[in-house]
N, C-alpha and C positions, 0 to 999 in steps of 0.2 A: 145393223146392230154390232156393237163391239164386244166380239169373245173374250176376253179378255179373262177370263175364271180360271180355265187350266193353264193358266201361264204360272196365274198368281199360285194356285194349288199345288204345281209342281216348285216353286218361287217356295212355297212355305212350307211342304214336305221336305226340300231340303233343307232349312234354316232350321226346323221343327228337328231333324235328326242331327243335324250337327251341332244344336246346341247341347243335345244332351250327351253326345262324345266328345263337347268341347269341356262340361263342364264337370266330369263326373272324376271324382275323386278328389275336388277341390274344397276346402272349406271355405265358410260363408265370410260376405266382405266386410268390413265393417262403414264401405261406401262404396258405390258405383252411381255410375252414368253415365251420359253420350256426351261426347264433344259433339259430333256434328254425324248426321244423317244424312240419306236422300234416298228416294224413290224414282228410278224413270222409268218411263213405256214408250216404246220407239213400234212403228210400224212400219212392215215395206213387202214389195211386191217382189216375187221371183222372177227375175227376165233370161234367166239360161240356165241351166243343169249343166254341167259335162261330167257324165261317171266316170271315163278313163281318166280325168283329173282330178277328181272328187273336188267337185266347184263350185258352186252357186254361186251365180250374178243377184242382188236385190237392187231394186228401184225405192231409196227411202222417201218418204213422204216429203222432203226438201227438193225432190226431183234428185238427188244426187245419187251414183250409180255407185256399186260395190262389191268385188270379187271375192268371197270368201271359200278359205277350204274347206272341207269339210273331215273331220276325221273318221280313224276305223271304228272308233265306239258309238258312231250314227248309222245302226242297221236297217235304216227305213228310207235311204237315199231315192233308190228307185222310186218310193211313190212320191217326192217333192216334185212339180210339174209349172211348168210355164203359166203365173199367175197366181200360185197359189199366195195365200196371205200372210206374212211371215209377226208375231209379236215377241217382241223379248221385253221381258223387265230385269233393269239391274238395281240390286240392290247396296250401298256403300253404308258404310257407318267404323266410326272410333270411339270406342267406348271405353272406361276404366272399371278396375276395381281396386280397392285399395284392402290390404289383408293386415295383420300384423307381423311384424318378423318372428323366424321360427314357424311360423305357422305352415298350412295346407297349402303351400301356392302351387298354382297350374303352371305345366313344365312349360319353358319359353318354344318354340317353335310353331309349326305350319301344322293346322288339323286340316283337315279336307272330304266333304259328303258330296255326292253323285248319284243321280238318278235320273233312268234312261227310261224310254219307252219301249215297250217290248215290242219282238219282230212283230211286222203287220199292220202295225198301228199306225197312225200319222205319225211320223217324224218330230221328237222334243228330247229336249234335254236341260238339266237343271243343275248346276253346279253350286257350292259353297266352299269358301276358304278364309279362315280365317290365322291371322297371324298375330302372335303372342310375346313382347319384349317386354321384361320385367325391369324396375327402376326404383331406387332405394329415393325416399324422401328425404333430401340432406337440409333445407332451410324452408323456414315458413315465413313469411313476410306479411302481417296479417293488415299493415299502413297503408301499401301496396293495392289490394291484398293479391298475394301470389304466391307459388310454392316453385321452390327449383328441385328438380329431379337428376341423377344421378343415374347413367346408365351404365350397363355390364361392362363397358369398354373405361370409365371413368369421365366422359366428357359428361358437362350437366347444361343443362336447358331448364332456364326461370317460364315460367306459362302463368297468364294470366287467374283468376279465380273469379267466375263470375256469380256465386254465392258464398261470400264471407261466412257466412255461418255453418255453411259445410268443413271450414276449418277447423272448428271445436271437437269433429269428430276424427279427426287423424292427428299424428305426432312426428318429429322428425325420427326417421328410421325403419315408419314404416314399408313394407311394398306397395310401390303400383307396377299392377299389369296394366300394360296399355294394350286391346284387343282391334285390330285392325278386320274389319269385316267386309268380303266381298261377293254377290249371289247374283248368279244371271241363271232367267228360264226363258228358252228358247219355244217357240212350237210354230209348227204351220198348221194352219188349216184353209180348207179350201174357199172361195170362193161361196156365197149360197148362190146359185145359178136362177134362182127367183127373185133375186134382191130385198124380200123382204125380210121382218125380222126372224 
């Protein structure tokens, strides 16, 4: 059977916390969406621990071998053991919103949520980060259709529009935020030594 629950739970406790510290003090969009998404679930086997190096070897399920370090904020190093079963899900996604000028927009930079498992516990960890560059709407091109964007530095970039009619709701000048989103949960768990479910 595939554990796969507390990966996702810690996977969505932090996306669940960092949305509401990415988004609090922002007024509402007058459009958003996702460019593009993904979901993945990689599995692999641990084939060496070394403490004095903080190391772990995994066996990924391609057969291919990988030495990862580990950092000081993984306080459950000691119980990770030869074999245990390693899941990580990462999560990606670019998403926009688009606001009015003048308005509430969300400051451009790096937000960031964390959450560890406490001493004792099996070994997990769950990070998000998300990154925020703000871009004035200089042309609409509705023949197209496509909108070119204007970023902080002044170089601009034309992007396709794959629903025309989401145009009627924006104007040249308004902001887009474009929100760069990225979440991995890590966890081991052992082995069931009965094999079944």
């Amino acid at each position: 059977m595939r554990k796969t629950a507390p990966v996702l739970l810690a996977l969505g406790c932090a996306l669940s916390l960092f949305a509401c510290s990415a988004r609090k003090d922002a007024s509402e969009p007058v459009l958003s969406g996702t460019l593009e998404e993904s979901l993945v679930e990689a599995t692999a086997t641990v084939e060496a621990v070394d403490p004095a190096e903080r190391t772990v070897t995994i066996r990924r399920e391609n057969g291919k071998r990988l030495t990862l370090p580990v950092g000081e904020q993984v306080k459950n190093l000691s119980r990770v053991e030869v074999g245990d079963e390693v899941r990580v899900v990462y999560y990606e996604s670019i998403a926009f919103d688009v606001r009015p000028p003048g308005g509430d927009a969300k400051p451009e930079g790096t937000v960031a949520e964390a959450i560890r498992t406490p001493v004792g516990a099996q070994p997990g960890a769950s990070d998000a980060r998300m990154l925020t560059v703000t871009a004035t709407l200089a042309e609409i091109n509705r023949a197209m259709p496509s909108v070119t964007l204007r970023g902080p530095e002044g170089a601009t970039r034309t992007i396709k529009v794959r629903d025309p009619k989401k145009l009627d709701k924006v104007k040249v000048g308004d902001l887009v935020e474009i929100h760069y989103t990225r979440a991995l949960a890590v966890s081991v768990q052992t082995p069931d030594p009965g094999g079944g479910d």
